[in-house]
Biotite code that builds the C-alpha atoms (Angstrom):
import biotite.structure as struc

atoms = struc.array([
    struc.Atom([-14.785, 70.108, 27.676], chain_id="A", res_id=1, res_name="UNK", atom_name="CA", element="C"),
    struc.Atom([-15.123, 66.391, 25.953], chain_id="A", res_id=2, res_name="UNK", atom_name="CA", element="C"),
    struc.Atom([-15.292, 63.632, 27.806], chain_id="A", res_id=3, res_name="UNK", atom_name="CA", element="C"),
    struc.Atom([-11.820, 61.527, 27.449], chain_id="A", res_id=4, res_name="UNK", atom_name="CA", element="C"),
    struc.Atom([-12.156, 58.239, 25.985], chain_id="A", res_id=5, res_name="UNK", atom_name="CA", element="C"),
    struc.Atom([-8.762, 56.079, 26.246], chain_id="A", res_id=6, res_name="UNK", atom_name="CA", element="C"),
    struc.Atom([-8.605, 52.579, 24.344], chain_id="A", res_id=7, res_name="UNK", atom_name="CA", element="C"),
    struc.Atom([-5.841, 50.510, 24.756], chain_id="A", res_id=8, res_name="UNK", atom_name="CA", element="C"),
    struc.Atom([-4.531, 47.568, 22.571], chain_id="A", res_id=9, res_name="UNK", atom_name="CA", element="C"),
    struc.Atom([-1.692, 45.064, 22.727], chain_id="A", res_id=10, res_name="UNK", atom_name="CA", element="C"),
    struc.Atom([1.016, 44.853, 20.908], chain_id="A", res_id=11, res_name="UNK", atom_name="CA", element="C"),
    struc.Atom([1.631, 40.548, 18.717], chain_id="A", res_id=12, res_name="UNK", atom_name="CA", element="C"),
    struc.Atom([2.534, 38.539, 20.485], chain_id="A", res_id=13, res_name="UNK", atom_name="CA", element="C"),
    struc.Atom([3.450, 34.506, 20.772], chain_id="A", res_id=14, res_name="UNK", atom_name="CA", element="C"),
    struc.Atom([5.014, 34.600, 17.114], chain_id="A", res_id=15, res_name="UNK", atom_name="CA", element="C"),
    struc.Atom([2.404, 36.468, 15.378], chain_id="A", res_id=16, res_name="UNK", atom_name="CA", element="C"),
    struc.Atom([3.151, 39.922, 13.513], chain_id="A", res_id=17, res_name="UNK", atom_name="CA", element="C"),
    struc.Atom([0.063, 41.655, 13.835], chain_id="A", res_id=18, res_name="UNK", atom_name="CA", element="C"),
    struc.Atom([-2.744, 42.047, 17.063], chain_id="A", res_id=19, res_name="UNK", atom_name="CA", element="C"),
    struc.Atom([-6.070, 43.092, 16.139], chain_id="A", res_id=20, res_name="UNK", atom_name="CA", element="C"),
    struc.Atom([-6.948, 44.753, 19.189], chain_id="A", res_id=21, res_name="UNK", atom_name="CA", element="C"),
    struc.Atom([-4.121, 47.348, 18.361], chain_id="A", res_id=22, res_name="UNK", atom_name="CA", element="C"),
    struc.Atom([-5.343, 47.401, 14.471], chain_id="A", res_id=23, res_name="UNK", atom_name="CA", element="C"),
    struc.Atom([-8.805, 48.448, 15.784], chain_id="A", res_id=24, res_name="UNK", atom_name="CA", element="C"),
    struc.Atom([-8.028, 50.672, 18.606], chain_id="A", res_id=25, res_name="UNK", atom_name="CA", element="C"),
    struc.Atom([-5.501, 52.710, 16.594], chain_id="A", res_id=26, res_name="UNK", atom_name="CA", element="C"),
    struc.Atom([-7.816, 53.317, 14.159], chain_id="A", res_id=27, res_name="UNK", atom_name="CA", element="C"),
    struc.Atom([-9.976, 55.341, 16.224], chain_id="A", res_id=28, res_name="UNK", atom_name="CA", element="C"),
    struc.Atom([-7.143, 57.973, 17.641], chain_id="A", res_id=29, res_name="UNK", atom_name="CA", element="C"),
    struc.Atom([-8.632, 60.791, 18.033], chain_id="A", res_id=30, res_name="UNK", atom_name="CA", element="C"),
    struc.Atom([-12.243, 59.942, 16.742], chain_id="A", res_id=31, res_name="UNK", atom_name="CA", element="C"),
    struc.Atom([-14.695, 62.718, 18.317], chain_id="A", res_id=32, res_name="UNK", atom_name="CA", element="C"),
    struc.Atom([-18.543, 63.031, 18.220], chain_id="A", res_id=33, res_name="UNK", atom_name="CA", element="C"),
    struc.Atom([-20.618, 64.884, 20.155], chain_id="A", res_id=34, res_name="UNK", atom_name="CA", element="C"),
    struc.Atom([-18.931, 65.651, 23.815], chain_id="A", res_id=35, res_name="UNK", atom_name="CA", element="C"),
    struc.Atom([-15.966, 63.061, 23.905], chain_id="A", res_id=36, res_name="UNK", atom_name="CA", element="C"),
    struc.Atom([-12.757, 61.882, 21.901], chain_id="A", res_id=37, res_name="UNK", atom_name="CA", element="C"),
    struc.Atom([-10.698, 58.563, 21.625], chain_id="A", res_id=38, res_name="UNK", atom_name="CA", element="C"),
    struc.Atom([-6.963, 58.478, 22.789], chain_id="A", res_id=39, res_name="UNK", atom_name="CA", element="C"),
    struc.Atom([-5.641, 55.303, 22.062], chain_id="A", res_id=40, res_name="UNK", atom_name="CA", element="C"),
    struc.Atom([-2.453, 53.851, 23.568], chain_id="A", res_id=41, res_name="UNK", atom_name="CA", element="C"),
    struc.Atom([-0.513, 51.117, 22.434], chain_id="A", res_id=42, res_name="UNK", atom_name="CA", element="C"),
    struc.Atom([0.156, 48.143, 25.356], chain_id="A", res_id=43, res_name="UNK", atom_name="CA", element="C"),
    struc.Atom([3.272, 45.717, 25.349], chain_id="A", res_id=44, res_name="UNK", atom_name="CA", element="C"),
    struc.Atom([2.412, 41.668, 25.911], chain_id="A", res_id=45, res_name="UNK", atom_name="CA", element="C"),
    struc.Atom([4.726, 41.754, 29.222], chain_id="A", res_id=46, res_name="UNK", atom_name="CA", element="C"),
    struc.Atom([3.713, 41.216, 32.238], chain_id="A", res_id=47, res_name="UNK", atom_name="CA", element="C"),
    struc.Atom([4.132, 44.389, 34.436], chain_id="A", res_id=48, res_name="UNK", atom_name="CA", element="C"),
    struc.Atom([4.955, 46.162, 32.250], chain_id="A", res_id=49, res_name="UNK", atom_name="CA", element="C"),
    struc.Atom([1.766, 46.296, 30.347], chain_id="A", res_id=50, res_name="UNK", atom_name="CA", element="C"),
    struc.Atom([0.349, 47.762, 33.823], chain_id="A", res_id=51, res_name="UNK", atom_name="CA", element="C"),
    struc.Atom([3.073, 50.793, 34.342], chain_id="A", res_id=52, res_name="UNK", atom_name="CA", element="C"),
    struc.Atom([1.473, 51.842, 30.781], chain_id="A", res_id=53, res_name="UNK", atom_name="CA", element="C"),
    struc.Atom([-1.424, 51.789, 31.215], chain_id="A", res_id=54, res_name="UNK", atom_name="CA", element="C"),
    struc.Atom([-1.308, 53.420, 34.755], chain_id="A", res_id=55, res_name="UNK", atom_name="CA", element="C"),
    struc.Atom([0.627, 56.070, 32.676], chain_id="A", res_id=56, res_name="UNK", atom_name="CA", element="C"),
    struc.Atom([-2.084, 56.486, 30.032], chain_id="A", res_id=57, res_name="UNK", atom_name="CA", element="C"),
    struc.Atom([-5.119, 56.928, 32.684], chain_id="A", res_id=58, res_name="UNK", atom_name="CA", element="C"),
    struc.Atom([-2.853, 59.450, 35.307], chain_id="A", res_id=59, res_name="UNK", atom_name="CA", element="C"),
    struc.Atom([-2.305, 61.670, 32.464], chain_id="A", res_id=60, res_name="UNK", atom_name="CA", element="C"),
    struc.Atom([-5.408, 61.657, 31.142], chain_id="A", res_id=61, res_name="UNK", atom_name="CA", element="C"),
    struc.Atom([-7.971, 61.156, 33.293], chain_id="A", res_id=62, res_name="UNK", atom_name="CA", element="C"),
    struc.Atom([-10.561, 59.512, 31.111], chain_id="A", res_id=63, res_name="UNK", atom_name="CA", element="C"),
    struc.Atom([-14.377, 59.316, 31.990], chain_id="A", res_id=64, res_name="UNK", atom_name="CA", element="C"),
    struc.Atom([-14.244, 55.711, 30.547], chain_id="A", res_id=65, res_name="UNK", atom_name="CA", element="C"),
    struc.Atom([-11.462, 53.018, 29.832], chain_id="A", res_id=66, res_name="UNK", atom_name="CA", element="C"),
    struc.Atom([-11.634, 50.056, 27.707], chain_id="A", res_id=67, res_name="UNK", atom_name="CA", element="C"),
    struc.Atom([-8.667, 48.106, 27.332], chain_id="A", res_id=68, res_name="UNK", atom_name="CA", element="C"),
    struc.Atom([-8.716, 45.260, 24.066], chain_id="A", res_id=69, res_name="UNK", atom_name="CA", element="C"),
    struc.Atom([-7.373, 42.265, 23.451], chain_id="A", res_id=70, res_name="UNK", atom_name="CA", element="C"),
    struc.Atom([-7.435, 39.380, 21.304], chain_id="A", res_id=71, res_name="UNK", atom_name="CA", element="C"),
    struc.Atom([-8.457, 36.220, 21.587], chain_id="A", res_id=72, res_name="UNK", atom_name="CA", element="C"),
    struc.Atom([-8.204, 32.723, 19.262], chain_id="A", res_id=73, res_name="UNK", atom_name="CA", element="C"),
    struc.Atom([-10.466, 31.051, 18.927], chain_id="A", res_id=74, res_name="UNK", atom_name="CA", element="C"),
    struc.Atom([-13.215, 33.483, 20.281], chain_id="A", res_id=75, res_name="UNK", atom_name="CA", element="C"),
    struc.Atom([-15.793, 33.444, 17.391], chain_id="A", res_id=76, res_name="UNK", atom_name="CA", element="C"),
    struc.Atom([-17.485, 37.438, 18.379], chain_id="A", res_id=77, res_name="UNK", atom_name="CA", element="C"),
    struc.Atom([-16.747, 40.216, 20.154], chain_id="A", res_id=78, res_name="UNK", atom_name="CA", element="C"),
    struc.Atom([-16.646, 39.062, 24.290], chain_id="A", res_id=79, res_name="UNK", atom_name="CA", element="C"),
    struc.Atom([-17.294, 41.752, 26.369], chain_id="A", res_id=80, res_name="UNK", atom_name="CA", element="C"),
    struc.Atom([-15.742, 40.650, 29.495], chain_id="A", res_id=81, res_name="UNK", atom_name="CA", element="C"),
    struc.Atom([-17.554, 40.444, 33.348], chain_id="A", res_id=82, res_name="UNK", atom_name="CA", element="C"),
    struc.Atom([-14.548, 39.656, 35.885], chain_id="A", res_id=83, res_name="UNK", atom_name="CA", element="C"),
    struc.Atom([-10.977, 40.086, 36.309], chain_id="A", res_id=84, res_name="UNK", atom_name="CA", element="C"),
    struc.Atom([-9.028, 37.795, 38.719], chain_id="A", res_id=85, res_name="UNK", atom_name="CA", element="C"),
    struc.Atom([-6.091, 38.135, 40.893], chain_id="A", res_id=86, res_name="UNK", atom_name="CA", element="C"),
    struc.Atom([-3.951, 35.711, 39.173], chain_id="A", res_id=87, res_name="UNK", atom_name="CA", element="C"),
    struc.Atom([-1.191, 35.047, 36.699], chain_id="A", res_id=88, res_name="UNK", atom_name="CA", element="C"),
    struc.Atom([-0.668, 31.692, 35.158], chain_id="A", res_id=89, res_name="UNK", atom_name="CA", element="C"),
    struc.Atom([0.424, 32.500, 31.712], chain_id="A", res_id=90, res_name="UNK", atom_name="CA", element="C"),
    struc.Atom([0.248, 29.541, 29.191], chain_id="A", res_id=91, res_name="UNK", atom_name="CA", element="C"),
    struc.Atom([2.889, 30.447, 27.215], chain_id="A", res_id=92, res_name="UNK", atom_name="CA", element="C"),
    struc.Atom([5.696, 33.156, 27.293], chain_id="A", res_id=93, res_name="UNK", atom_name="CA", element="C"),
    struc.Atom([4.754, 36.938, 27.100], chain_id="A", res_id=94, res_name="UNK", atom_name="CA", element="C"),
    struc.Atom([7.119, 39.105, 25.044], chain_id="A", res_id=95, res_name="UNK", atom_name="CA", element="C"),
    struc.Atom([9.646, 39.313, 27.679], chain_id="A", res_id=96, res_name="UNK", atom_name="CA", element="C"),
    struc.Atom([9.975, 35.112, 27.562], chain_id="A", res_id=97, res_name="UNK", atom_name="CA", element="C"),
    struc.Atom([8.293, 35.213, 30.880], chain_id="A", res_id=98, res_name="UNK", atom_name="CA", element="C"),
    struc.Atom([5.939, 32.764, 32.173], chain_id="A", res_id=99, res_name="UNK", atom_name="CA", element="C"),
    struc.Atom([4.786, 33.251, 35.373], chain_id="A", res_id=100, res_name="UNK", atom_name="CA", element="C"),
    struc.Atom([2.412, 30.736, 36.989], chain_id="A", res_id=101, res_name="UNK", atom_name="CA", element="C"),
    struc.Atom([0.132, 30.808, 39.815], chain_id="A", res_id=102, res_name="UNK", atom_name="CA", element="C"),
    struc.Atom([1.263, 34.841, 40.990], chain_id="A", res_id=103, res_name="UNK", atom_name="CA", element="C"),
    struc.Atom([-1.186, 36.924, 42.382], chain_id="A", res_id=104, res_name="UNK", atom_name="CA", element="C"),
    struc.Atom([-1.234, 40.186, 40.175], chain_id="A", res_id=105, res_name="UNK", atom_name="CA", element="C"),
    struc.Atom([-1.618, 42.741, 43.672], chain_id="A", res_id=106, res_name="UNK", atom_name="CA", element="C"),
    struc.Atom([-0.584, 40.900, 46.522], chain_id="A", res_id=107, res_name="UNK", atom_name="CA", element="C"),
    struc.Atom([-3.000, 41.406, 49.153], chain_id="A", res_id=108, res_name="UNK", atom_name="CA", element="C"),
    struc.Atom([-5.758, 42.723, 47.019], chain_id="A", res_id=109, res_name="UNK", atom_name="CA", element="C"),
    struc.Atom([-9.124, 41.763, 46.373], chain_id="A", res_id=110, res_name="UNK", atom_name="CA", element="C"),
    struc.Atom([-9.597, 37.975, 44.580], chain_id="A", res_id=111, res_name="UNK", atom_name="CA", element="C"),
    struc.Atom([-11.666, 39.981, 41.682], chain_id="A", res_id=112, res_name="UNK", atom_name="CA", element="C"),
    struc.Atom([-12.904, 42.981, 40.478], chain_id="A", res_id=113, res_name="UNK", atom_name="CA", element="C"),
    struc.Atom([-16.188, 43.018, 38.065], chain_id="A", res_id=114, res_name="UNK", atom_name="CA", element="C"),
    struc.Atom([-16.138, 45.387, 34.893], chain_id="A", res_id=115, res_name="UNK", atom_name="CA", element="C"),
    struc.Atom([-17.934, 48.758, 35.821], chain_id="A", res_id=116, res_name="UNK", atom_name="CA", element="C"),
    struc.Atom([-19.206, 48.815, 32.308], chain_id="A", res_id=117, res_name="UNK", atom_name="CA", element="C"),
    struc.Atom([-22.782, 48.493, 31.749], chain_id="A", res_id=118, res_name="UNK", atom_name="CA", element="C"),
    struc.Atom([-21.738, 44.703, 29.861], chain_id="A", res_id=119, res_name="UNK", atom_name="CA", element="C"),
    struc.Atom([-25.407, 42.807, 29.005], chain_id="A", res_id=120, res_name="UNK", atom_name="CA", element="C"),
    struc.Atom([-26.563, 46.731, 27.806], chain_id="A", res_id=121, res_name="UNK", atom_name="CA", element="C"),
    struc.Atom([-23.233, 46.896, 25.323], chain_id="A", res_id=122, res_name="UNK", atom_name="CA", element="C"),
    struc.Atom([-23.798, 43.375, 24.265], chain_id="A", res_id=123, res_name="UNK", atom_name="CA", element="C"),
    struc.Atom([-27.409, 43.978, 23.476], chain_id="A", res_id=124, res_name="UNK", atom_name="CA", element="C"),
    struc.Atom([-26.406, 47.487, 21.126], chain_id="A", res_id=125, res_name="UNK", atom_name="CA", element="C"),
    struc.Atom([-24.166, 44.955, 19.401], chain_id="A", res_id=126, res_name="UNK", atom_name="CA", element="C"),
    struc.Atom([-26.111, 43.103, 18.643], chain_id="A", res_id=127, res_name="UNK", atom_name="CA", element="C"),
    struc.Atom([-29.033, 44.767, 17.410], chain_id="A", res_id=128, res_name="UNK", atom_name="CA", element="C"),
    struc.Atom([-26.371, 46.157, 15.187], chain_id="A", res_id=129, res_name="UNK", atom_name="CA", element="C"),
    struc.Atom([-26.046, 43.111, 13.473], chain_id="A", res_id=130, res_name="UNK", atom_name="CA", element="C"),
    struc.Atom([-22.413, 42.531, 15.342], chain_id="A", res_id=131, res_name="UNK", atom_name="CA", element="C"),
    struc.Atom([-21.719, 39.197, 17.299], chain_id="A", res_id=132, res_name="UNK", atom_name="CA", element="C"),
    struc.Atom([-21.189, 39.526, 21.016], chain_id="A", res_id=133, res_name="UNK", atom_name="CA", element="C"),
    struc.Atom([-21.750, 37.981, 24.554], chain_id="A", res_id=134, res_name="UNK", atom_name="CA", element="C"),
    struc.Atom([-20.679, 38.534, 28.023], chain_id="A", res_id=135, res_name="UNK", atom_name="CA", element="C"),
    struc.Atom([-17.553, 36.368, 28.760], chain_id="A", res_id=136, res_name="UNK", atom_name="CA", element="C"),
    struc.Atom([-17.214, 35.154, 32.342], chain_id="A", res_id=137, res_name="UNK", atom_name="CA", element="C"),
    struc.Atom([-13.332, 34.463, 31.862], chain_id="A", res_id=138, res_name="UNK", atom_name="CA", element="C"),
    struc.Atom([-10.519, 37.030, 30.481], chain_id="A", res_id=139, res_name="UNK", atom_name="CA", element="C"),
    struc.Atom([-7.802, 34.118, 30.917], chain_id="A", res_id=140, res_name="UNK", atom_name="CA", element="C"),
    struc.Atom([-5.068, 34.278, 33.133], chain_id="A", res_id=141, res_name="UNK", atom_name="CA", element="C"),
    struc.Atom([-2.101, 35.749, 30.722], chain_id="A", res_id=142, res_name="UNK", atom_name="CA", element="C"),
    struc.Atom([-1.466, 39.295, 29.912], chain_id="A", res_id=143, res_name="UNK", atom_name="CA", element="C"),
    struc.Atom([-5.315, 40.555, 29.081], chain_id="A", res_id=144, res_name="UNK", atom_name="CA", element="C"),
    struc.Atom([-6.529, 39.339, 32.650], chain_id="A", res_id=145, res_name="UNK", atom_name="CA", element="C"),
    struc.Atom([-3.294, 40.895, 34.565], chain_id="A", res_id=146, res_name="UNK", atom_name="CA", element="C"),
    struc.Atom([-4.091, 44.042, 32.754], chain_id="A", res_id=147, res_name="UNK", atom_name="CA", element="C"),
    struc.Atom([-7.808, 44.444, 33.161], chain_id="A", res_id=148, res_name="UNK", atom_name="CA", element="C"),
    struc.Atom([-7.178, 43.316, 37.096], chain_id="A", res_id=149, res_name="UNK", atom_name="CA", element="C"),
    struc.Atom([-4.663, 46.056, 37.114], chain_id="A", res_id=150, res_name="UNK", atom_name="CA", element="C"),
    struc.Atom([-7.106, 48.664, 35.963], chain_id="A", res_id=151, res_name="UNK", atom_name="CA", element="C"),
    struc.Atom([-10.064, 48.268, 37.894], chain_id="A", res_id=152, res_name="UNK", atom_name="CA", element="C"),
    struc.Atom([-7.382, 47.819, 40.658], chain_id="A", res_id=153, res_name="UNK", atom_name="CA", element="C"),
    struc.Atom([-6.210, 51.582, 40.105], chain_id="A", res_id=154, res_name="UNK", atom_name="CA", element="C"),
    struc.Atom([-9.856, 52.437, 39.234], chain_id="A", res_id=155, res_name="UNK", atom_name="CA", element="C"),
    struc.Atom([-10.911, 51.545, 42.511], chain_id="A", res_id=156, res_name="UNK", atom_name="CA", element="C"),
    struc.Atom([-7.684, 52.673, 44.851], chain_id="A", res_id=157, res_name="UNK", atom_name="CA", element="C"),
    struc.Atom([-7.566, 56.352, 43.104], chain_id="A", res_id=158, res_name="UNK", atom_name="CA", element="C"),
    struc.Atom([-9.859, 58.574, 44.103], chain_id="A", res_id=159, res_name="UNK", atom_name="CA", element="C"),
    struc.Atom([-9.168, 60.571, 41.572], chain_id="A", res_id=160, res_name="UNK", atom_name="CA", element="C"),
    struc.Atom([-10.571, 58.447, 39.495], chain_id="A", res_id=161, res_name="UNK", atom_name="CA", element="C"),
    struc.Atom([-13.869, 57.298, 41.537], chain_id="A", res_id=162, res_name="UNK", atom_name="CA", element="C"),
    struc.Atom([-16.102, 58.565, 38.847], chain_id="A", res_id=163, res_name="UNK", atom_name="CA", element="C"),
    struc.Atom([-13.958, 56.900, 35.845], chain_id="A", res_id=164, res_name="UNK", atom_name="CA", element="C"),
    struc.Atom([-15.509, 53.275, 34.539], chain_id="A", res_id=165, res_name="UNK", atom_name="CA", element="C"),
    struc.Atom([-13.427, 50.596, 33.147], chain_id="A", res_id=166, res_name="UNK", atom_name="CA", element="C"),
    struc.Atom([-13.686, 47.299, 31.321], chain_id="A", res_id=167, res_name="UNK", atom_name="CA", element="C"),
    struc.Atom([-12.213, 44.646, 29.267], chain_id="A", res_id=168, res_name="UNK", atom_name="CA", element="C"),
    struc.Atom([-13.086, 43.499, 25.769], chain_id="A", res_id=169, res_name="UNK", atom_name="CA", element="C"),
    struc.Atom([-11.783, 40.586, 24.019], chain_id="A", res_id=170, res_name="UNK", atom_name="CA", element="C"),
    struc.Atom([-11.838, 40.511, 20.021], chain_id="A", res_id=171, res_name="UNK", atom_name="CA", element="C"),
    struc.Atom([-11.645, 37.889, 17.579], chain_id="A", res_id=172, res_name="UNK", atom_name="CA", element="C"),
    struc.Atom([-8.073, 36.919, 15.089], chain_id="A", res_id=173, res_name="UNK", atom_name="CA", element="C"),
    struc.Atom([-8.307, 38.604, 11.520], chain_id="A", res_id=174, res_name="UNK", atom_name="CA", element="C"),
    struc.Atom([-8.820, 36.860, 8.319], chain_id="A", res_id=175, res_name="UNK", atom_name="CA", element="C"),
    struc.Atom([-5.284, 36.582, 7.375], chain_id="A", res_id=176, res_name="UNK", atom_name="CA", element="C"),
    struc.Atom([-4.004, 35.468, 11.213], chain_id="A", res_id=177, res_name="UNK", atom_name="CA", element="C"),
    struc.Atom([-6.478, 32.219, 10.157], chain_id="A", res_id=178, res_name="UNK", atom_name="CA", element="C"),
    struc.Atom([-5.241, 32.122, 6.581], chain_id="A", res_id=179, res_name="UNK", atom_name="CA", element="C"),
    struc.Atom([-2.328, 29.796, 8.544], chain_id="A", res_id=180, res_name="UNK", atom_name="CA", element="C"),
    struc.Atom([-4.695, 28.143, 11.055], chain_id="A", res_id=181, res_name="UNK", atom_name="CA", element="C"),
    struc.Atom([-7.877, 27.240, 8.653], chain_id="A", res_id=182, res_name="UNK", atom_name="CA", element="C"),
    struc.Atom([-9.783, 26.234, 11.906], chain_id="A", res_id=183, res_name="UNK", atom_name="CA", element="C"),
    struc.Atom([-8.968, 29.520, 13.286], chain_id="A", res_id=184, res_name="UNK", atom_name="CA", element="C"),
    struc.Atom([-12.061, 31.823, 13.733], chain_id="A", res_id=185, res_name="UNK", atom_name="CA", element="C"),
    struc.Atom([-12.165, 35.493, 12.401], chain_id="A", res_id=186, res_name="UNK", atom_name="CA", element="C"),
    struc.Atom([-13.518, 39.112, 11.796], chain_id="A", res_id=187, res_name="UNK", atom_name="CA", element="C"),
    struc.Atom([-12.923, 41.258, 9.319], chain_id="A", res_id=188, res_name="UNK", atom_name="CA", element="C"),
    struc.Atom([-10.907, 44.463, 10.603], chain_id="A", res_id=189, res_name="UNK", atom_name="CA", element="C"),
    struc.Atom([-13.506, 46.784, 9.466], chain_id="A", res_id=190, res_name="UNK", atom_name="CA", element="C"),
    struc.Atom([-15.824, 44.895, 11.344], chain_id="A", res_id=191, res_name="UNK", atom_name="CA", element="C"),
    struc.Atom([-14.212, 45.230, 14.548], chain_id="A", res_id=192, res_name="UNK", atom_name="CA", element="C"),
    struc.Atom([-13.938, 48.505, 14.465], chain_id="A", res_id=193, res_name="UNK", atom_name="CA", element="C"),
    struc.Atom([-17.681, 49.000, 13.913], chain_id="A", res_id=194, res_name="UNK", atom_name="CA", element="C"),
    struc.Atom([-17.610, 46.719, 16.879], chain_id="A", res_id=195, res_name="UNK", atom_name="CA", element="C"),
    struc.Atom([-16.119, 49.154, 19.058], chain_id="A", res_id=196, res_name="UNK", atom_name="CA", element="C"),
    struc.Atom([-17.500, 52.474, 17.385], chain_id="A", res_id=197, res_name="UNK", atom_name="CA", element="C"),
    struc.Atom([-21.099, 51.131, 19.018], chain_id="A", res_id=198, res_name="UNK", atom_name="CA", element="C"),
    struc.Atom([-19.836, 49.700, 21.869], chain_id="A", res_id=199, res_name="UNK", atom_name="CA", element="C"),
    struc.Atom([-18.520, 52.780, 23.223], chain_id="A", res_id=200, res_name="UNK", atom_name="CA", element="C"),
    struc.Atom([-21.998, 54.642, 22.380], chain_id="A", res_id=201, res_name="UNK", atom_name="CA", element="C"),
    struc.Atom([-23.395, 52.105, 24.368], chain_id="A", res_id=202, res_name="UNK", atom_name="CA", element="C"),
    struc.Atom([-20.986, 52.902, 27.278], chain_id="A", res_id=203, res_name="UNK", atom_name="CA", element="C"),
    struc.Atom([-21.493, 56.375, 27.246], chain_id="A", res_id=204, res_name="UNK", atom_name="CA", element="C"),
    struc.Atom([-25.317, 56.605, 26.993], chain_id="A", res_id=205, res_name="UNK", atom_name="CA", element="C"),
    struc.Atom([-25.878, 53.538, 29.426], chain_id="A", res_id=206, res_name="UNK", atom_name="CA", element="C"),
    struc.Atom([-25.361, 53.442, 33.129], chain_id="A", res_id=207, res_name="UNK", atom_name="CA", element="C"),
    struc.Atom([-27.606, 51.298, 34.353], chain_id="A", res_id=208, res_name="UNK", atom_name="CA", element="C"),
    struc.Atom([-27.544, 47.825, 33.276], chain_id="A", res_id=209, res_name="UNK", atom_name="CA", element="C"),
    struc.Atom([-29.970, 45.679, 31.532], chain_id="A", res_id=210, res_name="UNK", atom_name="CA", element="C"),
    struc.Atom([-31.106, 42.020, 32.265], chain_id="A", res_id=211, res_name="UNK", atom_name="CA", element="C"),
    struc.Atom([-30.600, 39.811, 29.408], chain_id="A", res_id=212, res_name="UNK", atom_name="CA", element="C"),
    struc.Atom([-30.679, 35.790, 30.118], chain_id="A", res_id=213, res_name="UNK", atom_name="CA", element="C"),
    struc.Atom([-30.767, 34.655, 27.241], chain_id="A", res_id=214, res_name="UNK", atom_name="CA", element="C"),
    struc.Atom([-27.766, 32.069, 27.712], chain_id="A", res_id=215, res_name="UNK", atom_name="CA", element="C"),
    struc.Atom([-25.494, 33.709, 25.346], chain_id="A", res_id=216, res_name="UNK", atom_name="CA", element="C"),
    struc.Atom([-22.198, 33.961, 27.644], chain_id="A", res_id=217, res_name="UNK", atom_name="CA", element="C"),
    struc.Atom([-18.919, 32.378, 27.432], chain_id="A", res_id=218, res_name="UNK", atom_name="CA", element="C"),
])
C-alpha cells in the first residue's frame, strides 16, 4: 500500500484572486512515485474553519506525512517553517471579515509545538537543488500559524496518528501578484512546484535531522 501524502493550500485572500500555495499544491493531486501519492486539499483563509478541514482531510486519510502551504509577501524563498504558536492576532481580516487578536488557538494547550519534519535536512535538498530556502523561526500569527498549531495539535492528541509527521511551509507571491506591487518579491509557479516535488523526497527519505548553522534562517 503507498504511503499517503496530503498537501494542503489556502484559498486568496486579503483582495487578491489567486494563492500560490493552492496553485502549487493542486498541481501535484495525485502525483505518485515509488511507494506514496499526493492528495491535495484545498483550505479556506478563515479562522476555524480552516482547522475543521483540515482535521477532515487527515481523519479520512490518514497520511504518513502532512505539509500544509501557505504564502507569504514579501518572503524572498521557500521558508520551511520550525514553530507554531498558540496564538491568534490576525493583522488584517481573514475571509470571513474576522480579526481576532490576542486568542489562544486551543485553550489550555501547549504555548508551541515544533514541526516534526526533518526542516535543516529539507532546506539543505533545496538547496543543493539550486532552489532558495531557509528555516523560518516565525509562521505569523494569522491563518497559516492557527493552522499549522492546529495540526501538530491533532498530530500530537490522536493516537491514531502518533506515527504521522507534520509541518508548515511558507512560499513566496507569483510574478504577476508583484506585477501590482513592483517591490513585491516572487517565484515563478513552476518553480515552486519543483520546490515542493524535492522537498517532500527529502521528507520521506530523512528522519533524522541534520545540523546546518550556517545563519541562513528567518
Amino acid at each position: 500500500m503507498k504511503k499517503i501524502i496530503l498537501l494542503t493550500g489556502f484559498e486568496p485572500f486579503n483582495q487578491e484572486t489567486i494563492n500560490p500555495s493552492w496553485e502549487a499544491v493542486r498541481s501535484l493531486q495525485g502525483w505518485h512515485e515509488g511507494d506514496f501519492v499526493v492528495h491535495a486539499r484545498l483550505l479556506p483563509c478563515v479562522f476555524g474553519h480552516a482547522n475543521k478541514v483540515m482535521h477532515q482531510a487527515v481523519e479520512e486519510l490518514q497520511p504518513s506525512i502532512v505539509i500544509a502551504v501557505g504564502q507569504a509577501g514579501g518572503r524572498v524563498d521557500l521558508s520551511v517553517e520550525r514553530i507554531a504558536i498558540n496564538i491568534d492576532d490576525a493583522p488584517i481580516a481573514d475571509n470571513q471579515m474576522r480579526q481576532i487578536v490576542d486568542q489562544p488557538i486551543v485553550t489550555g494547550g501547549p504555548a508551541a509545538y515544533f514541526s516534526t519534519l526533518p526542516i535543516k535536512a529539507i532546506v539543505q535538498a533545496l538547496r543543493l537543488a539550486g532552489l532558495p530556502a531557509s528555516v523560518s523561526n516565525t509562521a505569523g500569527t494569522f491563518v497559516c500559524n492557527h493552522s499549522f498549531y492546529a495540526l501538530m495539535h491533532l498530530l500530537a492528541t490522536r493516537p491514531t496518528l502518533a506515527h504521522t509527521r507534520g509541518g508548515f511551509v511558507h512560499v513566496p507571491c507569483l510574478p504577476e501578484q508583484a506585477a501590482r506591487q513592483p517591490a513585491l518579491p516572487s517565484m515563478a509557479l513552476a518553480t515552486q512546484i519543483e520546490a515542493l516535488r524535492v522537498l517532500l523526497h527529502a521528507a520521506l527519505t530523512t528522519h533524522a535531522d541534520i545540523a546546518m548553522g550556517d545563519g541562513q534562517e528567518h
